[in-house]
C-alpha positions as CSV (number, residue, x, y, z in Angstrom):
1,X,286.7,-67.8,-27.9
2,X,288.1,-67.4,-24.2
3,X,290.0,-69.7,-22.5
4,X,289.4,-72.2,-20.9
5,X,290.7,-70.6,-17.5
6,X,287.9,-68.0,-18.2
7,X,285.1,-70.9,-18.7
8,X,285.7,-72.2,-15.2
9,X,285.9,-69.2,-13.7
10,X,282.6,-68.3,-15.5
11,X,281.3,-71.2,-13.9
12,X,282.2,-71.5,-10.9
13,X,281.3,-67.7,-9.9
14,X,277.6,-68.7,-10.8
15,X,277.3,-70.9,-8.6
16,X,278.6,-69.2,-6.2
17,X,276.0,-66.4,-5.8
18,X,275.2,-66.2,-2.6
19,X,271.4,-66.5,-3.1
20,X,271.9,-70.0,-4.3
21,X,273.5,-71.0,-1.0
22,X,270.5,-72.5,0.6
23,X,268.0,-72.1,-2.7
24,X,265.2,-74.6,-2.5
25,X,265.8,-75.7,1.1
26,X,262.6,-76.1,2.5
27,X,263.6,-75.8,6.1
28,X,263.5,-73.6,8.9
29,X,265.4,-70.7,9.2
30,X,266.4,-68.0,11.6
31,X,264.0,-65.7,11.8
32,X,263.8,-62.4,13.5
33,X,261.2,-59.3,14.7
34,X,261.2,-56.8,11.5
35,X,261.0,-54.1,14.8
36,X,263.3,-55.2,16.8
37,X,265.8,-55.6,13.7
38,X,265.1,-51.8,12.9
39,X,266.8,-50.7,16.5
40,X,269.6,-52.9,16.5
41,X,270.6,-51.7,12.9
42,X,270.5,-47.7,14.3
43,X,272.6,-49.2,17.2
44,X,275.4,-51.0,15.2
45,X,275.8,-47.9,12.7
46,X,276.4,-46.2,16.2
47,X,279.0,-48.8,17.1
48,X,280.8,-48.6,13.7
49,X,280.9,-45.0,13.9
50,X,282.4,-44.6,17.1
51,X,284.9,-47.6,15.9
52,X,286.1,-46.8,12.5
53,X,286.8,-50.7,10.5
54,X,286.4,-51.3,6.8
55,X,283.4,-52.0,5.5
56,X,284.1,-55.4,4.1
57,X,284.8,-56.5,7.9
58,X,282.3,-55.3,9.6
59,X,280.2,-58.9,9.9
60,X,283.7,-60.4,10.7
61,X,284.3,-58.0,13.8
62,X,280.5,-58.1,14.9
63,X,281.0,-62.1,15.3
64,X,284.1,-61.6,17.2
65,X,282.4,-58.8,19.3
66,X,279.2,-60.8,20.1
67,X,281.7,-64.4,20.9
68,X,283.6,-62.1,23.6
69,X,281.1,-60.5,25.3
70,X,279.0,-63.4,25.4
71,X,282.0,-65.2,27.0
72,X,282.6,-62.6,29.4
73,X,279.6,-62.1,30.9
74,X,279.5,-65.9,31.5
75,X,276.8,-67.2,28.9
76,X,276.8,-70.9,28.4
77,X,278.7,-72.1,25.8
78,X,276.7,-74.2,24.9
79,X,274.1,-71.8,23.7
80,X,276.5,-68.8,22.3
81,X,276.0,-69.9,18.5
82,X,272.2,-69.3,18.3
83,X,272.2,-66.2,20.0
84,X,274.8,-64.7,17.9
85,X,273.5,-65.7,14.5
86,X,269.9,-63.8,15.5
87,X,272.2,-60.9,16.7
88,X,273.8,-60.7,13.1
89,X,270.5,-61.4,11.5
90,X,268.8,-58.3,14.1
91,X,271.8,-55.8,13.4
92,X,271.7,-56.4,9.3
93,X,274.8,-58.7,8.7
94,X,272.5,-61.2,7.8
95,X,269.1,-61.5,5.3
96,X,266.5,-62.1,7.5
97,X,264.8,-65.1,7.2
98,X,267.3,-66.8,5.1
99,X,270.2,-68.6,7.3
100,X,268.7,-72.3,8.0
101,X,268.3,-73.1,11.5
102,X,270.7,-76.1,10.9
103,X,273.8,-73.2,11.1
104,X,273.4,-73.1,14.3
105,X,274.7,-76.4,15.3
106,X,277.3,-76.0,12.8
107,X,278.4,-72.5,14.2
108,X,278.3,-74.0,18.0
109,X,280.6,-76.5,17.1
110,X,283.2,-74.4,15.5
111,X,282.9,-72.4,18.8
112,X,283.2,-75.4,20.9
113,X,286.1,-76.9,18.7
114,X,288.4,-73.3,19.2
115,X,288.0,-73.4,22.9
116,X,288.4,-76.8,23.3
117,X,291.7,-76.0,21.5
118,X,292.4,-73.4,23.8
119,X,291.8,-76.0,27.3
120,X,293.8,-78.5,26.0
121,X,296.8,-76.1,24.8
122,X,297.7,-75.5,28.6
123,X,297.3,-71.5,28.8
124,X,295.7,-69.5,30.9
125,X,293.7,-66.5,30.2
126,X,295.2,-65.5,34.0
127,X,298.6,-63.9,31.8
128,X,299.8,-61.9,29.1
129,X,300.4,-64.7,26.9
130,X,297.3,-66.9,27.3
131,X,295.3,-63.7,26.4
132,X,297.1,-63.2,23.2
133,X,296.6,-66.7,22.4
134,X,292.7,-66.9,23.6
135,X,292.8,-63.6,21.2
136,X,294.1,-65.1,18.5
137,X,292.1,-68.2,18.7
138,X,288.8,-66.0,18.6
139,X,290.1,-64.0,15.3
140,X,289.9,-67.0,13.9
141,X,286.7,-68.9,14.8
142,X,285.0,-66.0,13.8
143,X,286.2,-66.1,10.5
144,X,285.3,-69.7,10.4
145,X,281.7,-69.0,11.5
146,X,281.6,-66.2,9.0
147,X,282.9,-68.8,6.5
148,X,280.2,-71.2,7.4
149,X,277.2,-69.0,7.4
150,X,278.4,-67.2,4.0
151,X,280.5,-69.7,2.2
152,X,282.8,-66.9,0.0
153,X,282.9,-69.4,-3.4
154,X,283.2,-66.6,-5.2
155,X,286.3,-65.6,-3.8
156,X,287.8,-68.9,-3.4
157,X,287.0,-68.9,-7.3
158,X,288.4,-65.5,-8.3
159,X,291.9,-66.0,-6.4
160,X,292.3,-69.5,-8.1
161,X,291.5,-68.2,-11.1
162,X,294.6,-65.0,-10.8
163,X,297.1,-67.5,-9.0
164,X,296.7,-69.9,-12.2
165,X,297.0,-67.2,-14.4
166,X,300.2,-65.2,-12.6
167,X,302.1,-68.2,-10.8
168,X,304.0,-69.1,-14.1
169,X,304.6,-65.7,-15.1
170,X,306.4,-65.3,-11.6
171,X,310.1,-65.6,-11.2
172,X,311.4,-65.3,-7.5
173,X,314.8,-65.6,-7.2
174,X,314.8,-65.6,-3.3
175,X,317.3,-68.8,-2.8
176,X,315.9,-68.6,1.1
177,X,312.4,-69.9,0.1
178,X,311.4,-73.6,-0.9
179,X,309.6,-73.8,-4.0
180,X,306.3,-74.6,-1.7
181,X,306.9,-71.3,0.4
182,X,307.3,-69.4,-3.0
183,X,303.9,-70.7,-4.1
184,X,302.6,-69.9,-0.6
185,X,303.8,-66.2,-0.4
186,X,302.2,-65.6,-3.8
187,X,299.0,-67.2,-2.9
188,X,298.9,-64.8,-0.2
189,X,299.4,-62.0,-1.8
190,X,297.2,-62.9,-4.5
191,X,294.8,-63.5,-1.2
192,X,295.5,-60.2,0.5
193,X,294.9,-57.9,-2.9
194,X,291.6,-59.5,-3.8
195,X,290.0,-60.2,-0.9
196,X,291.2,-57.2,1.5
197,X,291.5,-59.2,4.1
198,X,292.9,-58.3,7.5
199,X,295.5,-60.1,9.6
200,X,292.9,-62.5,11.1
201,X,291.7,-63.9,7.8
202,X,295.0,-64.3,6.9
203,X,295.4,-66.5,10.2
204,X,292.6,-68.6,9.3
205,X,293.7,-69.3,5.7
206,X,297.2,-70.6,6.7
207,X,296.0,-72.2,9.4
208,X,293.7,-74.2,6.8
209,X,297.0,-74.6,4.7
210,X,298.4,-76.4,7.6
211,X,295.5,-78.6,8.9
212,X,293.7,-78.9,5.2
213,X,290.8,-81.0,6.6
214,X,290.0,-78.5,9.4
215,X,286.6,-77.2,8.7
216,X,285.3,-80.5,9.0
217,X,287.6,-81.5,12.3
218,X,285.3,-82.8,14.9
219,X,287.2,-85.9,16.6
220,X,288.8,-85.1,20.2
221,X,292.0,-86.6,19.0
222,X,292.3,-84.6,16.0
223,X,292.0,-81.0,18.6
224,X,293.9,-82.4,21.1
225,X,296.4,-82.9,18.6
226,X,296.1,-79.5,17.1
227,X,296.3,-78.0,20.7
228,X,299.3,-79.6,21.4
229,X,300.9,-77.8,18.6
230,X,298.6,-74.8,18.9
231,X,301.8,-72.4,19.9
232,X,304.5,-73.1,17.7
233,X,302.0,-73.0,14.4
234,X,301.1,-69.6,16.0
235,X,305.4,-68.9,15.8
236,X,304.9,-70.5,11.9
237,X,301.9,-68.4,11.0
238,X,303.4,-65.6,12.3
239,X,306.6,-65.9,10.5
240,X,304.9,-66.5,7.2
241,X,302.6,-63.2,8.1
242,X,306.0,-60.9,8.7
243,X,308.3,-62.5,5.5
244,X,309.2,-59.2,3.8
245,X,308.0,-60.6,0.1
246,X,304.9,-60.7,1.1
247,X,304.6,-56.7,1.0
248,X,306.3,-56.5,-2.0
249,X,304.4,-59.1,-3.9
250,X,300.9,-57.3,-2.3
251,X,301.7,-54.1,-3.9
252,X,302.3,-55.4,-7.4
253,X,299.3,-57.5,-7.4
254,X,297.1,-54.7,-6.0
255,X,297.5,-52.6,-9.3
256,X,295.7,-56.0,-11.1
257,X,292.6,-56.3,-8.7
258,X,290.8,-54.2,-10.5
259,X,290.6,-55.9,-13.4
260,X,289.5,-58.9,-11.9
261,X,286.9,-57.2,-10.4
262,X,285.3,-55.8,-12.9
263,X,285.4,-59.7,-14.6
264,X,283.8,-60.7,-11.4
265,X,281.0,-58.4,-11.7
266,X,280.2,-58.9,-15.1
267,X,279.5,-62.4,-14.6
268,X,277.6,-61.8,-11.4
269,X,275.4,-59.3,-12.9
270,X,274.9,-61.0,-16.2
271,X,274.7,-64.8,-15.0
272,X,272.9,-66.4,-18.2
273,X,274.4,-63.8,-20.8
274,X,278.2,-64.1,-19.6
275,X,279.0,-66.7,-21.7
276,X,277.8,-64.8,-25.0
277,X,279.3,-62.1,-23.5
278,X,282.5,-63.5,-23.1
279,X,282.9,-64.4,-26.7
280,X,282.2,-61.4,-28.2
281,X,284.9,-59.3,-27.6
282,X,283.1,-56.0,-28.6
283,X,280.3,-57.0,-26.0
284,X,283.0,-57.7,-23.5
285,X,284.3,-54.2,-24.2
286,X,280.5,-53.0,-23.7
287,X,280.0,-54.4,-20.5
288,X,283.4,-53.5,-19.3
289,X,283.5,-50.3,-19.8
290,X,279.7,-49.5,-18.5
291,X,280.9,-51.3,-15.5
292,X,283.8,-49.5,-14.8
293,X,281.6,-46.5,-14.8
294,X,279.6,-48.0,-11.7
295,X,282.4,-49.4,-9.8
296,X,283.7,-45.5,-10.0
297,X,280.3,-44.4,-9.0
298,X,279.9,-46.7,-6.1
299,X,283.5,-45.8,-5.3
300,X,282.6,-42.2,-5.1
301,X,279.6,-43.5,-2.7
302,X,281.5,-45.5,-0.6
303,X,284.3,-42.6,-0.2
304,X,281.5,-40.3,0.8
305,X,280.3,-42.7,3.3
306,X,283.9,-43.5,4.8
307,X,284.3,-39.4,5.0
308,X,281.2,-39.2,7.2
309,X,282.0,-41.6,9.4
310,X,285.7,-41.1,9.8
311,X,284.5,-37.8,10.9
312,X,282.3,-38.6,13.3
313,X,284.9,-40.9,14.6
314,X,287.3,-38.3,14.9
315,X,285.1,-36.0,15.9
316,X,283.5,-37.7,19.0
317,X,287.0,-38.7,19.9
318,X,288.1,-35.5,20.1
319,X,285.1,-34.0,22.4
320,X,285.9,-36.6,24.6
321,X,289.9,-35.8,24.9
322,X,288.4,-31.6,24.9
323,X,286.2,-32.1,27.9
324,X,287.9,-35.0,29.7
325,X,291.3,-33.8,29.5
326,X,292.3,-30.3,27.2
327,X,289.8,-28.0,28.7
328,X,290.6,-28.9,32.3
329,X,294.2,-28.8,31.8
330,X,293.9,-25.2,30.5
331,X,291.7,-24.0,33.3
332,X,293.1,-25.7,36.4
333,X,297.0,-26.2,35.7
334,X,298.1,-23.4,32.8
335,X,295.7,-21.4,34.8
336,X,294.5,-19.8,31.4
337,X,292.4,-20.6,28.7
338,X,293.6,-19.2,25.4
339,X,290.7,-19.7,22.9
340,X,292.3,-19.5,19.5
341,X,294.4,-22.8,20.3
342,X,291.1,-24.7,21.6
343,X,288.9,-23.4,18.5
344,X,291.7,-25.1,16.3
345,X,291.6,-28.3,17.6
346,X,288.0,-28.6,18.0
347,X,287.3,-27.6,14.7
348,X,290.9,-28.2,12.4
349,X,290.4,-32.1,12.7
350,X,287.3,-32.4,11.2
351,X,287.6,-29.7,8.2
352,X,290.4,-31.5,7.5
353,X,288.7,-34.8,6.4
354,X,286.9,-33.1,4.6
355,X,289.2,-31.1,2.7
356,X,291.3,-34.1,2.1
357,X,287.9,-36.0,1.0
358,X,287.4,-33.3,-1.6
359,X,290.6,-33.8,-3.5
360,X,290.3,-37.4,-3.7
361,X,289.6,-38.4,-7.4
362,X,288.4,-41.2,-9.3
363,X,290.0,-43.1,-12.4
364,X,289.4,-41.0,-15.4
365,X,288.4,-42.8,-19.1
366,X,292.2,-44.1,-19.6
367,X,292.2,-46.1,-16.7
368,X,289.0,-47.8,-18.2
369,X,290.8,-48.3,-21.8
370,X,294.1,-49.9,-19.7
371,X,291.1,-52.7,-18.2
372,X,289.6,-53.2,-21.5
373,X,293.1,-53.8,-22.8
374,X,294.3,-56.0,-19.6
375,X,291.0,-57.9,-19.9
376,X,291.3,-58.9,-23.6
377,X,294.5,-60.3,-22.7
378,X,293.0,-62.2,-19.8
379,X,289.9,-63.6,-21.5
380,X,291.6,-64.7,-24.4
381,X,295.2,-65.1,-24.7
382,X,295.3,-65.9,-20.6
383,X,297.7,-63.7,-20.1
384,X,298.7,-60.3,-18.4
385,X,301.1,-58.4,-19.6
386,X,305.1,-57.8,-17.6
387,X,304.4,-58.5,-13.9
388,X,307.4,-56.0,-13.0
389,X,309.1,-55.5,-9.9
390,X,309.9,-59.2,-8.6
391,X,313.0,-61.0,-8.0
392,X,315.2,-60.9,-4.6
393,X,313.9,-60.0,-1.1
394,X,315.7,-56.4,-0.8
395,X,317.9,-56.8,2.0
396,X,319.7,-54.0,3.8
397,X,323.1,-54.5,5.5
398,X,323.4,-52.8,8.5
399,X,325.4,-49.7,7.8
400,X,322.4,-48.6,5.3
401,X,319.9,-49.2,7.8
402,X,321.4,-47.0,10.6
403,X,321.4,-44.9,8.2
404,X,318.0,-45.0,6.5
405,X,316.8,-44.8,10.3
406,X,319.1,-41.4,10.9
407,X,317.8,-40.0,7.8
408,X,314.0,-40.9,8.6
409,X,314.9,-39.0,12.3
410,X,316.3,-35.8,10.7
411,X,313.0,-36.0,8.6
412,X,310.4,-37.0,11.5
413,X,312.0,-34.1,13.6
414,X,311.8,-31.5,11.2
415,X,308.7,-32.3,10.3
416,X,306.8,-32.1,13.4
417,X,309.9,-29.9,14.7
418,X,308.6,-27.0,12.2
419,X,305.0,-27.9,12.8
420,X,305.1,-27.4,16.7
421,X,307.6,-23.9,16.2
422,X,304.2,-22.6,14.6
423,X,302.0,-24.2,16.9
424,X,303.7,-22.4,20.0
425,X,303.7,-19.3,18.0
426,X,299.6,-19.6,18.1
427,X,300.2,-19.5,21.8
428,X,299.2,-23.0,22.0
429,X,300.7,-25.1,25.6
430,X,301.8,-28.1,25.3
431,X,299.2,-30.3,25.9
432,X,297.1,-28.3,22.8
433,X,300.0,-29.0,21.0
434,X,300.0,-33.0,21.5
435,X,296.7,-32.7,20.9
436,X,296.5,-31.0,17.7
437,X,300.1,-33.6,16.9
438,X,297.7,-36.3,17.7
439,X,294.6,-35.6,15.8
440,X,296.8,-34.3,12.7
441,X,298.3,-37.6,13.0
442,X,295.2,-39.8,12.9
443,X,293.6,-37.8,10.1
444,X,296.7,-37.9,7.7
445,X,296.4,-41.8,8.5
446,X,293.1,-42.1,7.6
447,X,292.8,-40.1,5.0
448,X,296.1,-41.9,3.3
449,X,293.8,-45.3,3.9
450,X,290.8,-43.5,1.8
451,X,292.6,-42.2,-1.0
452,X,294.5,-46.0,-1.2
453,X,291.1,-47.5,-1.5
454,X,290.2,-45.1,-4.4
455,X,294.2,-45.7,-5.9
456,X,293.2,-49.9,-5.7
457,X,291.0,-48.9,-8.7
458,X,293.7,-47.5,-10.9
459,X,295.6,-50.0,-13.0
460,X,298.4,-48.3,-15.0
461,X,301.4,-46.5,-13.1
462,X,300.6,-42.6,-12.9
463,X,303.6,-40.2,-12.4
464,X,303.8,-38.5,-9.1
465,X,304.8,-34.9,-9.5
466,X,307.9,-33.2,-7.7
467,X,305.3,-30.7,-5.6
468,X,303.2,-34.3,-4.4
469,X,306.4,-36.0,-3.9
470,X,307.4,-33.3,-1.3
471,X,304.4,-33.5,0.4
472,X,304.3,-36.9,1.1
473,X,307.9,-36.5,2.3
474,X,307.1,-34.6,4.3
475,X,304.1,-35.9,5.6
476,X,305.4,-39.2,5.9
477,X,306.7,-39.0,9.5
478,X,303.0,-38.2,10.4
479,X,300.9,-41.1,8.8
480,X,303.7,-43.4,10.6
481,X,302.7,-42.5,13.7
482,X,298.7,-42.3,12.3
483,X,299.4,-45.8,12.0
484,X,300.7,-46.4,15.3
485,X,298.2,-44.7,17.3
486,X,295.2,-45.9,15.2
487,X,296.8,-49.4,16.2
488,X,296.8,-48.4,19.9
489,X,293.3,-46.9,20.0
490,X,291.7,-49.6,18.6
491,X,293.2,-51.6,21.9
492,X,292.4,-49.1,24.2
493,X,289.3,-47.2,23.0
494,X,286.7,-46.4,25.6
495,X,283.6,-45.2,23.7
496,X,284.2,-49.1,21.9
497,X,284.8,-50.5,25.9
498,X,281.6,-48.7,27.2
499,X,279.4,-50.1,24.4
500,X,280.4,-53.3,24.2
501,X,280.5,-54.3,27.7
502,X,278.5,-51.4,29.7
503,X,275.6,-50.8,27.1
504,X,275.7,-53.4,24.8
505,X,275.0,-56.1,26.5
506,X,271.9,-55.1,28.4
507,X,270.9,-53.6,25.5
508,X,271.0,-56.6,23.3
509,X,269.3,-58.9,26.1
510,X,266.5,-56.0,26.3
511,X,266.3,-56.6,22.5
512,X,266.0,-60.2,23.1
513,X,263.2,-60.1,25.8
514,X,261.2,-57.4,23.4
515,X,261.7,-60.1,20.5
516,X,260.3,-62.9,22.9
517,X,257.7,-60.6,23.9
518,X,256.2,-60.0,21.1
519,X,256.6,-63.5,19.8
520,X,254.6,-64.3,22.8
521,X,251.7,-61.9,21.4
522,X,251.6,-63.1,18.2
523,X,251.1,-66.8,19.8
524,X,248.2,-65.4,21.7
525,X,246.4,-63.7,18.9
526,X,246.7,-66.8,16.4
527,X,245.1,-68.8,19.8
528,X,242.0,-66.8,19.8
529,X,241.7,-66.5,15.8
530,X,241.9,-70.5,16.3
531,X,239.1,-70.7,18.7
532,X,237.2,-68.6,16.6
């Protein structure tokens, strides 16, 4: 028999499939132009293209996009909510026909609720610091409007279910940390490792741990009061976001997703049989194992996918920078154009991804026996095996870290130090060469961030050989600075600036008036079939 940990989470993952959300409700709901819809879907695979995000945040971002540039170009307010849910229903983030009609009121008021928040608190978008704050406030209404229209039980259910199951079986000796901020930092990680969330979900969950009735928070006092406070819970939220446990608790927990997951989807895919399943451990075994296999196929898919459009990312990018920038630097100020140099970085970038693609694997057959063993344990004995690696928050004294940061120079400069010796000996100037530097950079970064989303499937430890160990030594320097520029270009990246506020919204408002339009015919033509 399994536990009784694994009935409720059996349980309550059924009734959290989202076509049961708003089953039965014989209401209206939001509707949109099956046209119409097929243009704005081409137009947002566009968008994500040219601004690479995981997939899992895509609806998240595209309510935060549509809030901002509705805002900017001076929209009423009071009207935002219903034009962004037929946006996300339009572009594919939402079924069509299958939102009620009474999300919109409920998505309004969330919006009116954060900039109400953002009034009272006293800042103005006018400086540095107001923006940051009007930012931050934004993140998280749209993850509260994403919340709302696609209530994530099933996730609420899964994370309750590990944190019961792994909370006692966690010993942090950290003497800094109350016993509630212990509990709170392995929540999070628990959070972070299952859900994939981003910094801005993270946001909206702690500020929900702070204010635990805020979803339903519609009094003027009660926002006034949370404005009032708005800057220093930023300072707390902050704090919690940076504590150096929460990394280390992340990466432990990430090798146990999997498991999880594949629990998850056995139930989801199996509602009425999961029970009977459950109980029979050779069944269990079945099912785990022939999901596995389709997780690793979808995997596969999905890696495929990211490849594609990574590319096209960086490959658009890097026209841009060739015609904009590299190509006229060659011709009018080095006064020479040496083709071997500009053939290389128009063509190294994207090979690249795809060479690096190639050689990413996934889990063989003994990463599926380690989940059937890890999921007997779960099911039945709730249990999970040694959770290793915990105790103190590692802390370095000053001496090591000047000289962890010496030795991390030494390696950073020889690495690209070597790197640009060859580079010059290719006859390549300098601006080729920060070229090349950059695009290297970005790729190493991204490709790092595929081959970790294929590793989140892999539950057992697996031995890194010397030859891989040197490589990512070596390579190390370069997915830092990946990271930093992929960080930067997200802030400043123009193809994103263009279409969001130069093509995107008269685009979307032509979508609109074609929508009406046609909504218009349709009324016409059921007239005259009624006066038949």
């Amino acid at each position: 028999m399994y536990t009784k940990q694994a009935e409720k989470l059996i349980t309550t993952l059924k009734q959290g499939i989202p076509e049961n959300f708003y089953a039965g409700e014989g209401i209206s709901r939001i509707q949109v132009d099956v046209f119409v819809s097929r243009i704005a879907k081409i137009y947002e695979k566009i968008r994500n293209a040219i601004d690479y995000k995981e997939e899992h945040l895509l609806r998240k971002n595209a309510i935060l996009r549509i809030i901002q540039r509705r805002l900017t170009i001076k929209i009423s307010s009071d009207v935002i909510a219903f034009g962004l849910i037929k946006e996300l229903v339009r572009a594919g983030y939402l079924d069509n026909n299958f939102i009620p009609e009474r999300k919109v009121d409920q998505a309004q008021k969330i919006i009116e609720k954060y900039l109400a928040i953002f009034n009272l608190s006293g800042a103005r978008r006018t400086n540095g610091r107001g923006q940051k704050l009007f930012r931050w406030l934004l993140e998280i209404c749209a993850c509260e409007i994403e919340e709302s229209l696609m209530p994530p039980l099933q996730q609420r259910a899964l994370v309750e279910f590990v944190y019961q199951l792994l909370r006692p079986e966690i010993k942090l000796l950290d003497k800094d940390l109350s016993p509630k901020d212990k509990d709170l930092h392995v929540y999070l990680a628990i959070y972070r490792a299952l859900v994939k969330s981003d910094a801005s979900m993270i946001n909206f969950l702690l500020f929900k741990y702070y204010y635990p009735g805020w979803v339903k928070v519609s009094e003027q006092t009660q926002i006034m009061e949370a404005a009032k406070k708005i800057r220093n819970l930023k300072k707390e939220i902050e704090r919690h976001q940076k504590h150096p446990l929460n990394e280390k608790l992340f990466r432990i927990f990430k090798k146990q997703a999997f498991t999880f997951f594949v629990l998850r989807d056995i139930i989801l895919a199996n509602p009425k049989q999961a029970e009977d399943i459950f109980n029979n451990p050779q069944q269990l075994e079945y099912h785990i194992r022939t999901t596995c296999d389709k997780l690793y196929k979808k995997a596969r898919t999905k890696l495929r996918r990211s490849i594609v459009r990574v590319t096209i990312y960086i490959f658009i990018t890097k026209m841009f920078l060739a015609l904009l920038l590299e190509f006229p630097y060659d011709y009018y100020i080095a006064k020479e154009i040496t083709y071997l140099p500009l053939a290389i970085n128009a063509l190294f970038p994207p090979l690249l991804m795809v060479f690096i693609g190639t050689f990413i694997r996934v889990p063989s057959k003994k990463n599926t026996d380690k989940v059937v063993k890890l999921s007997n344990e779960i099911i039945y004995h709730n249990k999970i095996g040694d959770i290793k690696g915990l105790g103190n928050t590692v802390k370095h004294n000053s001496f090591f870290k000047l000289m962890f940061n010496i030795l991390y120079f030494v390696l950073f400069s020889v690495s690209f130090g070597v790197l640009i010796y060859i580079l010059l000996q290719l006859q390549f100037n300098v601006f080729s060469i920060l070229v090349f530097l950059l695009f290297l950079s970005l790729i190493s970064f991204f490709g790092i961030k595929l081959r970790y989303n294929i590793r989140d499937l892999i539950v057992f430890d697996k031995k890194e050989n010397p030859l891989v160990f040197l490589i990512n030594l070596f390579s190390l320097p370069f997915l830092n600075a990946g990271h930093w520029l992929s960080v930067k270009f997200q802030k400043i990246n123009v193809f994103a600036f263009i279409l969001d506020f130069i093509i995107e919204a008269p685009f979307k408002i032509f979508l609109e008036v074609i929508e009406d339009w046609i909504s218009f015919l349709r009324e016409k033509k059921e007239e005259i079939y009624n006066q038949e």
